[in-house]
VEXFI-952949 format. One line per 10 residues: number of its first residue (from 0); their letters; for each residue x, y, z of N, C-alpha, C. Coordinates in steps of 0.001 Angstrom, whole numbers, plus 524288, in hexadecimal, padded with zeros to 5 digits. Layout:
<rs>
NUM = A = X Y Z X Y Z X Y Z  ...
</rs>
This chain:
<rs>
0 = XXXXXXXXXX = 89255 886BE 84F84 88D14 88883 84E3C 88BF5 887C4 84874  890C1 889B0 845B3 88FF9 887C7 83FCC 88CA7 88202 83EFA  89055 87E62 84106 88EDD 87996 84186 8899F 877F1 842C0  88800 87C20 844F7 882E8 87A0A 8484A 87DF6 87C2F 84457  87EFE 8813F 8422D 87C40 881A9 83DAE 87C91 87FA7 836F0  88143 87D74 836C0 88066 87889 83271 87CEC 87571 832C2  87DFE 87385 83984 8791C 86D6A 83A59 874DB 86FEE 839A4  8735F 87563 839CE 86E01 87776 83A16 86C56 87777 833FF  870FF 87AAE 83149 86F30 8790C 82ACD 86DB9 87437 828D9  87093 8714C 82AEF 86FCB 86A44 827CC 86A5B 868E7 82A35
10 = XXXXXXXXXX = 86A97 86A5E 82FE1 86446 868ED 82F83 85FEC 86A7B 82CF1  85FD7 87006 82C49 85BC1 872C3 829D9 85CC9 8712E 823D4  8612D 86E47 820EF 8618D 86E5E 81AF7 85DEF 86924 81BF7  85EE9 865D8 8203D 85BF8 86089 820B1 855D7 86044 81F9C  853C0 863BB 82392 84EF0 866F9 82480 84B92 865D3 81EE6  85006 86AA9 81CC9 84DFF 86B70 817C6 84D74 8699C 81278  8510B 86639 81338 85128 8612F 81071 84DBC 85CFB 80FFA  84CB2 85CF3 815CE 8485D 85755 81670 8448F 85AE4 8168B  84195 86083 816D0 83DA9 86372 8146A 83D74 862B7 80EED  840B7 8627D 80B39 841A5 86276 805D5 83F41 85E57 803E1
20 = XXXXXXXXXX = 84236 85A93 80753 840A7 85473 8043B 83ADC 852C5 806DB  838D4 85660 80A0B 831C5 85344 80AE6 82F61 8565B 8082C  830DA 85C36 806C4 82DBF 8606F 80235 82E8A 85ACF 7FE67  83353 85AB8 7FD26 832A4 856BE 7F84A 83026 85158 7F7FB  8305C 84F7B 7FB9C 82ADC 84BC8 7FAFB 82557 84C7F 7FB4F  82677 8511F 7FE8A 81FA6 85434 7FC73 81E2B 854DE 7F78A  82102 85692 7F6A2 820C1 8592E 7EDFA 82000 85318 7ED7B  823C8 84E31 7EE83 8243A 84A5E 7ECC3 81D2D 84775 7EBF9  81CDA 847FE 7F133 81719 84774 7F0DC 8121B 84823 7EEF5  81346 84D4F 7F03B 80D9C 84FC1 7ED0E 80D83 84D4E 7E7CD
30 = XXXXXXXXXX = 8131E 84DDE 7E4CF 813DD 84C97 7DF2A 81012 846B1 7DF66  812BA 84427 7E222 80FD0 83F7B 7E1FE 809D5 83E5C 7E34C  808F8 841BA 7E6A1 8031E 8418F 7E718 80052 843BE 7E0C6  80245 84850 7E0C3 7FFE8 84AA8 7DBCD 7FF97 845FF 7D724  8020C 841F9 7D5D3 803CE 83F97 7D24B 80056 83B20 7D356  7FFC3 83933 7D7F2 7FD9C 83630 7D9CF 7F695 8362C 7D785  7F6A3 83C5F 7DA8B 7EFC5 83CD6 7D90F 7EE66 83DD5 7D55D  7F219 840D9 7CFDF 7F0C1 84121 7CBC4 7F0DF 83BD7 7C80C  7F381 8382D 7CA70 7F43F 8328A 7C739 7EF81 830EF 7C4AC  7ED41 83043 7BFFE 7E855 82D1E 7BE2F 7E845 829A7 7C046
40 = XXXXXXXXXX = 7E31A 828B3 7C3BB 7E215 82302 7C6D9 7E3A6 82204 7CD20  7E49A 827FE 7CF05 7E7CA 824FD 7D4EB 7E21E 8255E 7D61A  7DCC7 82AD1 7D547 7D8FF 82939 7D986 7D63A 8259A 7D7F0  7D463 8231C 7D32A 7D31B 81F67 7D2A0 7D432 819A8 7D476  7DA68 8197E 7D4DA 7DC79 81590 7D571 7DA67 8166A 7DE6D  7DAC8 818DC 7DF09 7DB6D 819D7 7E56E 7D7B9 817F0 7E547  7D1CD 81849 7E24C 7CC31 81763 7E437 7CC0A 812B6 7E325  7CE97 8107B 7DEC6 7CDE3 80A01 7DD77 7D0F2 807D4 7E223  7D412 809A8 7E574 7D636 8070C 7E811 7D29F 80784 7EDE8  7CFEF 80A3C 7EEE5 7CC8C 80AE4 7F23E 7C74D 805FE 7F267
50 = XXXXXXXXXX = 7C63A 808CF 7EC54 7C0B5 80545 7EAE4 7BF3A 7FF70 7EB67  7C604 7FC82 7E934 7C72C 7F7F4 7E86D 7C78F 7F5A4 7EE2D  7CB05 7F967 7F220 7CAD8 7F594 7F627 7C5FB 7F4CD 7FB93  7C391 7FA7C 7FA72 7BE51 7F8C9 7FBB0 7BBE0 7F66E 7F984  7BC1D 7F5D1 7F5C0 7B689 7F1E5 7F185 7B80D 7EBE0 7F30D  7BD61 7E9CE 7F26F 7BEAD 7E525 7F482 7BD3F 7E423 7F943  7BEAC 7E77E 7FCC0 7BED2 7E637 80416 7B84D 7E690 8040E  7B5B5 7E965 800F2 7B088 7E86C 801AE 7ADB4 7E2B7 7FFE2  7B109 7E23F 7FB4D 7AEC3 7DBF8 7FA95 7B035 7D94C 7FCD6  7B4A9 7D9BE 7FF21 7B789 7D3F2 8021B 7B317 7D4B3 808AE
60 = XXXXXXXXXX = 7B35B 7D91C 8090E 7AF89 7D973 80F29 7A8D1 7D67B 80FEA  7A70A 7D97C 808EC 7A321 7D6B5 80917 7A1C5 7D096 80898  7A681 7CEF2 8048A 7A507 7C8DA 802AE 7A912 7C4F7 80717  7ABD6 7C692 80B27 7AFC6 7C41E 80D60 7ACB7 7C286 81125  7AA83 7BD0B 813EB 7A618 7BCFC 81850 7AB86 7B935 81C58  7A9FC 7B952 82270 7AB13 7B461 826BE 7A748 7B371 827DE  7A7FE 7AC6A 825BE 7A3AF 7A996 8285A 7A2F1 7A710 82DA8  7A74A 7A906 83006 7A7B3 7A58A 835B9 7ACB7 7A6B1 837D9  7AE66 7A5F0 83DA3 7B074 7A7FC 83F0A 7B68A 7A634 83C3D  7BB48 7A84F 83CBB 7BFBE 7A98A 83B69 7BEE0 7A748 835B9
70 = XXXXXXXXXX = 7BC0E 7A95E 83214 7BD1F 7A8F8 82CBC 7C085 7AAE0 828F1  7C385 7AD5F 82C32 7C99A 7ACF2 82853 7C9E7 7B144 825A6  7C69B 7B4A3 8272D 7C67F 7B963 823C8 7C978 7BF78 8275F  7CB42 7C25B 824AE 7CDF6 7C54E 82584 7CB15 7CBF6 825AA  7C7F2 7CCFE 829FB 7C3AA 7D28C 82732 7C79C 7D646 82568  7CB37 7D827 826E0 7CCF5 7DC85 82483 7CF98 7DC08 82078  7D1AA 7D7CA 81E1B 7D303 7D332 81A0F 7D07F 7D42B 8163F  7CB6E 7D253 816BD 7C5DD 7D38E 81428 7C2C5 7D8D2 8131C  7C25C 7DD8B 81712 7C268 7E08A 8167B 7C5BA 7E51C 812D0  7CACF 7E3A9 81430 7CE53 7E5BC 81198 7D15A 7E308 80A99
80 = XXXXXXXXXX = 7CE09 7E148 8092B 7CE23 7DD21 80578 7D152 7E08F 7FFA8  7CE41 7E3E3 7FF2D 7CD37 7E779 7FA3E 7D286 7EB05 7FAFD  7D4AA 7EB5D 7FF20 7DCF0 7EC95 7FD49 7DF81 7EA21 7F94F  7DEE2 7E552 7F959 7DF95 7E095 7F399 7DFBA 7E41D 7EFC6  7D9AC 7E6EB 7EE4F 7D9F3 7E8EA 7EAB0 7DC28 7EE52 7E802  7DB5E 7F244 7ED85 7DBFA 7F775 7EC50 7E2AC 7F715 7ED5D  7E656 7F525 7F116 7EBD6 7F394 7EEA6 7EC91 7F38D 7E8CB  7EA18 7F205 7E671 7ED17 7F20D 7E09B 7EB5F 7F60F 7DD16  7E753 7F9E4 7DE81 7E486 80032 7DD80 7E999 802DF 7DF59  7EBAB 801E4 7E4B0 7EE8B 8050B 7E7A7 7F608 80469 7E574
90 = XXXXXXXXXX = 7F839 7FFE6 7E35F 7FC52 7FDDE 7DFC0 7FC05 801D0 7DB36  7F7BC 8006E 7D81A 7F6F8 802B3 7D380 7F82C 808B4 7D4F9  7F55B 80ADD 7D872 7F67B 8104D 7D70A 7FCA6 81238 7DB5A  7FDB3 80EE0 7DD42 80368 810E6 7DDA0 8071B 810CD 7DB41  80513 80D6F 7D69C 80967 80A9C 7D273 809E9 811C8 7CD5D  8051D 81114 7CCE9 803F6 81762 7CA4F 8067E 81D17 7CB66  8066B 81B70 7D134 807F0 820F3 7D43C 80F27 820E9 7D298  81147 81D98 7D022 816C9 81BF7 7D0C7 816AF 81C2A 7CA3D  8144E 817DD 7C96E 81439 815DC 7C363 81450 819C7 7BE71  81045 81CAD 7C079 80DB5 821E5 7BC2C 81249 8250B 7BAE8
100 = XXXXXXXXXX = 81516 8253A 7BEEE 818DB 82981 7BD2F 81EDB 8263E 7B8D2  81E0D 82301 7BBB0 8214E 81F84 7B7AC 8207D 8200D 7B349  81BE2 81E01 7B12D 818FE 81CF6 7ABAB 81913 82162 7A8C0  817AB 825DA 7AB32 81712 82BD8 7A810 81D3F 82DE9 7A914  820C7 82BE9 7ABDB 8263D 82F39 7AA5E 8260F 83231 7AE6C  82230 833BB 7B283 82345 83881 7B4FF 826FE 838CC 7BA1F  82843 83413 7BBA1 82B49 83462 7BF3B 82F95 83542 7BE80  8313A 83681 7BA3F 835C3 8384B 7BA23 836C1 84014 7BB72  830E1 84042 7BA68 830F7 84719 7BB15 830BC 84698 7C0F3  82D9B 84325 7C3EE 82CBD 8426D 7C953 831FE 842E0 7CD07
110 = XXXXXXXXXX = 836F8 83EA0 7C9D5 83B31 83EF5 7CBBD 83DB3 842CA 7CBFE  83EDF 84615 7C827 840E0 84ADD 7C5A5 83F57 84F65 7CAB0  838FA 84F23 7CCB3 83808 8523D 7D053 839D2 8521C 7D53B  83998 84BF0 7D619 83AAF 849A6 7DB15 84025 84508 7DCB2  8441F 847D7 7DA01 84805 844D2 7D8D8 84872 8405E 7DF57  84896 8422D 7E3B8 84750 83C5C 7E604 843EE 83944 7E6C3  84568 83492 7E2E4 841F8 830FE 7E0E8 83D69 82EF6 7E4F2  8418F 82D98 7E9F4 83ECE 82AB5 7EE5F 83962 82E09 7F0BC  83A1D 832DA 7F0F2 83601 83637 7F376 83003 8350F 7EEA0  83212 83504 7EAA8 82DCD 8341A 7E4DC 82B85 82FD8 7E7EE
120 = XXXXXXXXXX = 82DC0 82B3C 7E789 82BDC 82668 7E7E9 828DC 8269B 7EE0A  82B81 828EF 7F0B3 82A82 827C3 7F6EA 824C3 82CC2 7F728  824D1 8306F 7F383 82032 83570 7F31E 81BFE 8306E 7F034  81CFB 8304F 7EC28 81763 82C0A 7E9D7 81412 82634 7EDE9  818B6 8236E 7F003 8189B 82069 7F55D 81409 822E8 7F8C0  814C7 82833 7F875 81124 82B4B 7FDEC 80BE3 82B75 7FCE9  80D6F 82D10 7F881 807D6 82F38 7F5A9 804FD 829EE 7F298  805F7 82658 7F22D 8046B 821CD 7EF85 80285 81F4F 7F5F3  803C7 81EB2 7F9D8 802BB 81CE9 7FDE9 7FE30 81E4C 8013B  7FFFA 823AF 7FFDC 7FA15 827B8 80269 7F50E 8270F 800BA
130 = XXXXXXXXXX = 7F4DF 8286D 7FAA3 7EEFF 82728 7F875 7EDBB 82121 7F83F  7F24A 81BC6 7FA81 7EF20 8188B 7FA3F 7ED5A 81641 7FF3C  7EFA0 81926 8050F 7F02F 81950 808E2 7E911 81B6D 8093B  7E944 82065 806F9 7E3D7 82282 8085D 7DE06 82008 80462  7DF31 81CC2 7FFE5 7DC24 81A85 7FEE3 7DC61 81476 801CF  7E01A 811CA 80285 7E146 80DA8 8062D 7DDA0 80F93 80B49  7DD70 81411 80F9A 7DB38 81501 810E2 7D34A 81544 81065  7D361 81699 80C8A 7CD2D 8164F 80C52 7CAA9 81335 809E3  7CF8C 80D52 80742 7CD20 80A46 80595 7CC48 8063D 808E5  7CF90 80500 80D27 7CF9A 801A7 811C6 7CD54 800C6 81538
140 = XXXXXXXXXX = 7CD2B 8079D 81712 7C773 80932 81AC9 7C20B 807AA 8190A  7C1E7 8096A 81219 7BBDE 80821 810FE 7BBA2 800FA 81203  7BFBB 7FF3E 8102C 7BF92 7F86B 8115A 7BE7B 7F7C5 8157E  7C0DF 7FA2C 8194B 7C0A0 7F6B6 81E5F 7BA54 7F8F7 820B1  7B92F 7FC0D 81F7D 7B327 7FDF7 8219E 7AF4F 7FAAB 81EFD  7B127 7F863 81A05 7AC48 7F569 81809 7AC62 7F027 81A8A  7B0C9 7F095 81BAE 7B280 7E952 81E89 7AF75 7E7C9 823A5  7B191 7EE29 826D1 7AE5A 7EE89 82AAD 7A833 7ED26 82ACF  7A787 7EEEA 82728 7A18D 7EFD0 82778 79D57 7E93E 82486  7A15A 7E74E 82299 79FFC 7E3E0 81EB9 79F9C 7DE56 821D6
150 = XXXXXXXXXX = 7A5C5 7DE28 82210 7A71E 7D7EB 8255D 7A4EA 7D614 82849  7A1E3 7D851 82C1E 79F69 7D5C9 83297 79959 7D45A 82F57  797BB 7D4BF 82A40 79537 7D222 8298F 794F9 7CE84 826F7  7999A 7CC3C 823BC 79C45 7C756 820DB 79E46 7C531 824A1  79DC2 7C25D 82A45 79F3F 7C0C7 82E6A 7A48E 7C290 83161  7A7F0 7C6AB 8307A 7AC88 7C71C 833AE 7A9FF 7C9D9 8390F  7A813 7C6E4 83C52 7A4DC 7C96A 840A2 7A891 7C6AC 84467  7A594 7C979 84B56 7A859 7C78B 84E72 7A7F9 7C06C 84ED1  7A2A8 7BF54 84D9D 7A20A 7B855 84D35 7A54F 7B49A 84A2A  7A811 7B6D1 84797 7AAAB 7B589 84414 7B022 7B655 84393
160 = XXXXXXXXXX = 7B2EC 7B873 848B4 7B867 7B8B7 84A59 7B97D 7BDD8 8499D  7B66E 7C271 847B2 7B86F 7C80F 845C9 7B5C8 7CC03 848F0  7B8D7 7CE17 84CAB 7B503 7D335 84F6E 7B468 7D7A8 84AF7  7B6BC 7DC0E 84F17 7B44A 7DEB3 84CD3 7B8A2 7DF0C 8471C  7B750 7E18B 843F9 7BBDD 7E24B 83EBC 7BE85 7E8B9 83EDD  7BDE8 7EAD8 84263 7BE96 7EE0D 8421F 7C409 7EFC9 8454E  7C7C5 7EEBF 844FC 7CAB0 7EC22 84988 7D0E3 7EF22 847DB  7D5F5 7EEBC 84CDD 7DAFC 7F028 84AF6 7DBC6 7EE8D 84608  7DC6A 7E930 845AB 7DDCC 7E60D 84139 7DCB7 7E8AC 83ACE  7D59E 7E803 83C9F 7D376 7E921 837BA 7D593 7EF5D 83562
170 = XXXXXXXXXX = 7D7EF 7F26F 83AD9 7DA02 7F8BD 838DA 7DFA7 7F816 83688  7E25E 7F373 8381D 7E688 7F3E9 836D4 7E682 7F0E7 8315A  7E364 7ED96 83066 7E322 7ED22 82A0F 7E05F 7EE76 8253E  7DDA0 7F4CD 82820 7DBB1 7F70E 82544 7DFDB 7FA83 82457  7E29D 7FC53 828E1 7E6C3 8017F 82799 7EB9F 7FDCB 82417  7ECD5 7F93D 82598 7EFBD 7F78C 82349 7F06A 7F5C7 81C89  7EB0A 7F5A8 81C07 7E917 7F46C 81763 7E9D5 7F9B3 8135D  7E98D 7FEC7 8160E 7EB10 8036E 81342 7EFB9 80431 8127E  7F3C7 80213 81634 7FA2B 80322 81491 7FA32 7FD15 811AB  7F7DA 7F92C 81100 7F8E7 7F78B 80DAE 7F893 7F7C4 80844
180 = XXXXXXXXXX = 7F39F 7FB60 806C3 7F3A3 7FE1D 8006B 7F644 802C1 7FF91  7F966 80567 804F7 7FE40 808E4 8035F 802FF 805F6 8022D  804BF 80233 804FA 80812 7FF21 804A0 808BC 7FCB9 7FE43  8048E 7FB41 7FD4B 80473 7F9A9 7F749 804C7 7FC66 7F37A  8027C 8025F 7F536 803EA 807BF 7F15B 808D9 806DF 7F13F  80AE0 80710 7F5B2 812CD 809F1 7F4EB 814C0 803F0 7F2C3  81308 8003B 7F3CE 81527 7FCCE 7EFB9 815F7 7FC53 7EAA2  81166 7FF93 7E7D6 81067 80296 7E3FE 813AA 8047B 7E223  8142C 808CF 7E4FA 81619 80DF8 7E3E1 81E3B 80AC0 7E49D  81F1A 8086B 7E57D 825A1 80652 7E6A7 825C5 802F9 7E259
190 = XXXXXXXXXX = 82370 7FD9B 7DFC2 8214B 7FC4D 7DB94 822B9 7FFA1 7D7E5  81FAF 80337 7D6E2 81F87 80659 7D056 824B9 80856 7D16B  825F3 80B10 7D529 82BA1 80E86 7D560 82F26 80B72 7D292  82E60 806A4 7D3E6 8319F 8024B 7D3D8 833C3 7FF39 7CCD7  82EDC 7FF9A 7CBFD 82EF7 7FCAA 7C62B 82CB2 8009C 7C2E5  82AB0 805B2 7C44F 82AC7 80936 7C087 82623 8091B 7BBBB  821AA 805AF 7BC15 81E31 80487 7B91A 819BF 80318 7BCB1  81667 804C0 7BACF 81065 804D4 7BD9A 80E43 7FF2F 7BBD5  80F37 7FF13 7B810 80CEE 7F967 7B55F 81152 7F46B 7B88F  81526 7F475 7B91D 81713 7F09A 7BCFD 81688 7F151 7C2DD
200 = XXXXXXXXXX = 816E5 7F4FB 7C3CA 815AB 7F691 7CA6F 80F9E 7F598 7CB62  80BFC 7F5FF 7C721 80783 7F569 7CBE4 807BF 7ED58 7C947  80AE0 7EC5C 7C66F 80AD2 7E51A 7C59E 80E56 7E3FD 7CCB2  81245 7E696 7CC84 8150D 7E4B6 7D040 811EA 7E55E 7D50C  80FBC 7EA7F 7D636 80CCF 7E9F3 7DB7D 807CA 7E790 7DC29  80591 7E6C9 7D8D5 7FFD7 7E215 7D902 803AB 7DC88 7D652  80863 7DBA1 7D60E 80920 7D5F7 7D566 80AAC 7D665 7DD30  80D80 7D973 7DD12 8107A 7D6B3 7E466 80B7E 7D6CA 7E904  806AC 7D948 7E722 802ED 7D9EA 7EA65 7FDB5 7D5A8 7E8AC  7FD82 7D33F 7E46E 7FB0C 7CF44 7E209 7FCA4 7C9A5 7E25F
210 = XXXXXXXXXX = 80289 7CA8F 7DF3F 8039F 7C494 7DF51 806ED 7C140 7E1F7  808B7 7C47E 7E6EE 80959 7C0E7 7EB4C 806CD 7BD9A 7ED43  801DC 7BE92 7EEB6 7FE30 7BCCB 7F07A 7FD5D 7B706 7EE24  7FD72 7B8F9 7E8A4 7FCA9 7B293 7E38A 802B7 7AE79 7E688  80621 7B272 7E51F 80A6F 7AD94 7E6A7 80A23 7A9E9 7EBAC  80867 7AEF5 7EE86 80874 7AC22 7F36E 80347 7A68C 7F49E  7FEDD 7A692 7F184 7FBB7 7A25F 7F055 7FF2A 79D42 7EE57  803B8 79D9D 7EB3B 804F4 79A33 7E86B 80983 797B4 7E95A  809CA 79A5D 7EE49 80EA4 79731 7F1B8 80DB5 7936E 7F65C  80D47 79005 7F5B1 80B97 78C4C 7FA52 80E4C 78A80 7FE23
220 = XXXXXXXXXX = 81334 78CCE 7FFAC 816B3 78BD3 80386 81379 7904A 8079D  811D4 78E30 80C24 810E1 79193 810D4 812FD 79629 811D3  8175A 794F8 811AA 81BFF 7991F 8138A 81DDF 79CD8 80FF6  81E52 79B57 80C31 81EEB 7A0DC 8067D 81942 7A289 80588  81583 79F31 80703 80FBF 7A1FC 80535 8103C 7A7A0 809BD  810CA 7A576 80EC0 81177 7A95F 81456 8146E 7AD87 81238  81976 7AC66 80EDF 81E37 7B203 80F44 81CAE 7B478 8090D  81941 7B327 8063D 81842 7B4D1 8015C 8145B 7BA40 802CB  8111B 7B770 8072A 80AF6 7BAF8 80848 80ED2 7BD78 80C00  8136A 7BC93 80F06 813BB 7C215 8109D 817DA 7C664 80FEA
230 = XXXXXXXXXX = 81A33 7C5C2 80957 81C50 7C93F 80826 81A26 7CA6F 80387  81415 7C823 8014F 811DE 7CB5B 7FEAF 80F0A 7D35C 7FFBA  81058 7D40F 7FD69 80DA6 7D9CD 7FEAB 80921 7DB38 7FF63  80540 7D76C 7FBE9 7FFEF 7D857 7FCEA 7FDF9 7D5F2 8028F  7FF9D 7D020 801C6 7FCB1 7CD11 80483 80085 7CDEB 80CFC  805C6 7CEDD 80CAB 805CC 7D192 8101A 80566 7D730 81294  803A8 7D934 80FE7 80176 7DFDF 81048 7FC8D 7DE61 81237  7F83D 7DB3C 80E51 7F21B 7DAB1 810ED 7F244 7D8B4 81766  7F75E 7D491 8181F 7F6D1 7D407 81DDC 7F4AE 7D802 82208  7F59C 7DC51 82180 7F398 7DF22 82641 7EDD7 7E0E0 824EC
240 = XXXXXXXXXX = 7EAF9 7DE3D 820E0 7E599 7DF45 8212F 7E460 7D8E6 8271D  7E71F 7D6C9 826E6 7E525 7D168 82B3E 7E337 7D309 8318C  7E00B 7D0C2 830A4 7DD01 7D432 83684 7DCDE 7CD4E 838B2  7DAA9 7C9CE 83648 7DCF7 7C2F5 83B04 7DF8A 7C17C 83AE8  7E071 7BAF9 83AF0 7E588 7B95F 83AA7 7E9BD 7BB0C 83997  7EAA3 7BFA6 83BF1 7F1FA 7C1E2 839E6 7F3C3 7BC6C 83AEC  7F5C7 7B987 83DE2 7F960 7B592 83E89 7FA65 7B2AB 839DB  7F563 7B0C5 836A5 7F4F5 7ADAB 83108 7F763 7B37B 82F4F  7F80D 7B6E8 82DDB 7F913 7BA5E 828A9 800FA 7B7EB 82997  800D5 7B8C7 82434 807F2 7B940 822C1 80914 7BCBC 824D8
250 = XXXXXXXXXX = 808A3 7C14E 82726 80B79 7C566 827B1 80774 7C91F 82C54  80896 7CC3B 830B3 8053E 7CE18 832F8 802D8 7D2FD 82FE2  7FFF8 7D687 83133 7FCA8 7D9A3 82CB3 80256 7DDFA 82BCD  80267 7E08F 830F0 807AF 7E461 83033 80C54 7E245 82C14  80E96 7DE72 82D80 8141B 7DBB1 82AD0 811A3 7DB89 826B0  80D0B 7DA24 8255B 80DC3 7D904 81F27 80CB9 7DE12 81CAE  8090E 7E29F 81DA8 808FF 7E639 81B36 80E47 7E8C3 81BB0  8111E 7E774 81FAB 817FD 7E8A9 81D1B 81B08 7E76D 8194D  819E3 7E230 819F2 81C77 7DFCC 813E4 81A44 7E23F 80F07  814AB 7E45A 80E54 81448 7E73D 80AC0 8158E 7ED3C 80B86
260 = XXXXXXXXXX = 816F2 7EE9F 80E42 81B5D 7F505 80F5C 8204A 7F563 80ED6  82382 7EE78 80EFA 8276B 7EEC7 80CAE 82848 7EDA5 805BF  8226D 7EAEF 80494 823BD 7EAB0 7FF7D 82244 7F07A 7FDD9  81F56 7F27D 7FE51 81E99 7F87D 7FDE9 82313 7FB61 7FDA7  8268F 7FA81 802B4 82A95 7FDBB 80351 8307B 7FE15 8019A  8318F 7F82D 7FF76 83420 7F637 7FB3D 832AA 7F864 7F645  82E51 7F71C 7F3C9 82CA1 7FBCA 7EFA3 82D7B 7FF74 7EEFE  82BB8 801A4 7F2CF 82EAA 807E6 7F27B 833DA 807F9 7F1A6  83779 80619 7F56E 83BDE 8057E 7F6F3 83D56 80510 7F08D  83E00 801AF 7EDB3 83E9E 7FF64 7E952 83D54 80404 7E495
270 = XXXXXXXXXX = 83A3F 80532 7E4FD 83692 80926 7E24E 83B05 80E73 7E475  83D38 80FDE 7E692 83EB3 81525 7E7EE 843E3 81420 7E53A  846CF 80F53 7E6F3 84CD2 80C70 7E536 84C44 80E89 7DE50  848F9 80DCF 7DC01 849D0 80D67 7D579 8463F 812AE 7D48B  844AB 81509 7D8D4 842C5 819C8 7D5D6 84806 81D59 7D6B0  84B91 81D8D 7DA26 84DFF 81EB8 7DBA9 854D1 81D7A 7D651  8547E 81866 7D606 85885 81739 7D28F 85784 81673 7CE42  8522B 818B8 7CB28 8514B 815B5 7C5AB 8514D 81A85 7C3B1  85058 81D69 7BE70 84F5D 82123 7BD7C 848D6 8208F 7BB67  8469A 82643 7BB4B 84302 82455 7BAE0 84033 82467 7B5D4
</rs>
């Protein structure tokens, strides 16, 4: 019976243990939220990232016309245009959410509170994901409603190879289009962990999300042009905005917004390794 109430202690020390350590990522959290919202520039930066990618998807909806049937155009492509832009609103301020504390010294008081490192990094991850998850959210929706409303009169009509636009597809690369500007946050946010400077982390994450794309123009072998575009991050992440020809895309919409969840998740990964072994 002794025996049998040991196993009962070890469980309940278990219990209470793994109670301990989610109190402590709670604290972990909040800290981070608090830090988050007091940052100079996150709501600003949230609204530029809103503003920008409606203002684009609105121009690309209005000035983007089909003149005839299968003209090669992509509506939710087009609709969803203005991610281009608010992605690098959404970089920038994950780079901050990481960076800031670097620059001012304070993460070292951060550590001091929260001596496991990984929960820090993996608490800011949450909270950097969320507010761009919920502005990603209402910047996508407002896109895709203007698209809606816009396109069927720049010819994407049924005469013209396009029913209705309103369709699975078009939901799955609208929702997809929102984990793709979270996806690019935590790229962010694994980035700065990583190299420890705001001023190189947001170069590094607008160079791997920019200038792939260039290289991949300037390679004229078929076949490295094909494997360039689909282990770029940008340009295979946008895949799952493709609502036609999937068959022409490098990568189907899902697979490629993976390849950008593993570069994401490598980041992190990377980012936790040296927060973990560097001092700070």
């Amino acid at each position: 019976m002794s025996g049998g109430f040991r196993t009962g202690g070890l469980r309940t020390d278990g219990l209470k243990t793994g109670g301990l350590r989610t109190s402590a990522f709670a604290d972990a959290l909040h800290a981070e939220w608090t830090k988050l919202r007091t940052l100079a520039g996150t709501a600003w930066l949230l609204a530029a990232a809103v503003v920008l990618t409606v203002g684009l998807s609105t121009v690309s909806a209005v000035t983007v016309t089909c003149d005839g049937a299968r003209c090669g155009e992509d509506p939710a492509k087009v609709g969803l245009l203005g991610v281009l832009a608010g992605q690098a609103v959404v970089a920038v301020l994950a780079v901050l959410a990481v960076g800031e504390e670097y620059g001012t010294g304070m993460i070292r008081v951060t550590l001091a509170a929260m001596p496991r490192r990984e929960a820090v990094l993996a608490a800011k991850a949450a909270v950097v994901a969320a507010v761009t998850g919920a502005a990603g959210v209402v910047a996508v929706a407002a896109s895709a409603l203007v698209a809606l409303v816009l396109e069927p009169g720049n010819g994407f009509t049924a005469a013209n190879g396009y029913g209705h636009l309103a369709t699975g597809a078009t939901l799955r690369a609208a929702f997809g289009s929102v984990l793709y500007l979270v996806l690019v946050a935590l790229l962010g946010v694994g980035v700065t962990a990583l190299v420890r400077d705001s001023a190189a982390a947001v170069g590094t994450v607008l160079g791997l999300l920019y200038l792939f794309p260039i290289l991949a123009q300037v390679i004229s072998d078929p076949a490295w042009h094909r494997h360039t575009m689909q282990l770029a991050p940008m340009q295979a992440g946008l895949d799952v905005q493709a609502t036609v020809d999937l068959a022409g895309q490098p990568l189907s919409p899902w697979q490629g917004l993976g390849v950008l969840a593993l570069w994401a998740v490598g980041a992190l990964g990377l980012g936790g390794l040296t927060l973990r072994l560097r001092d700070a």
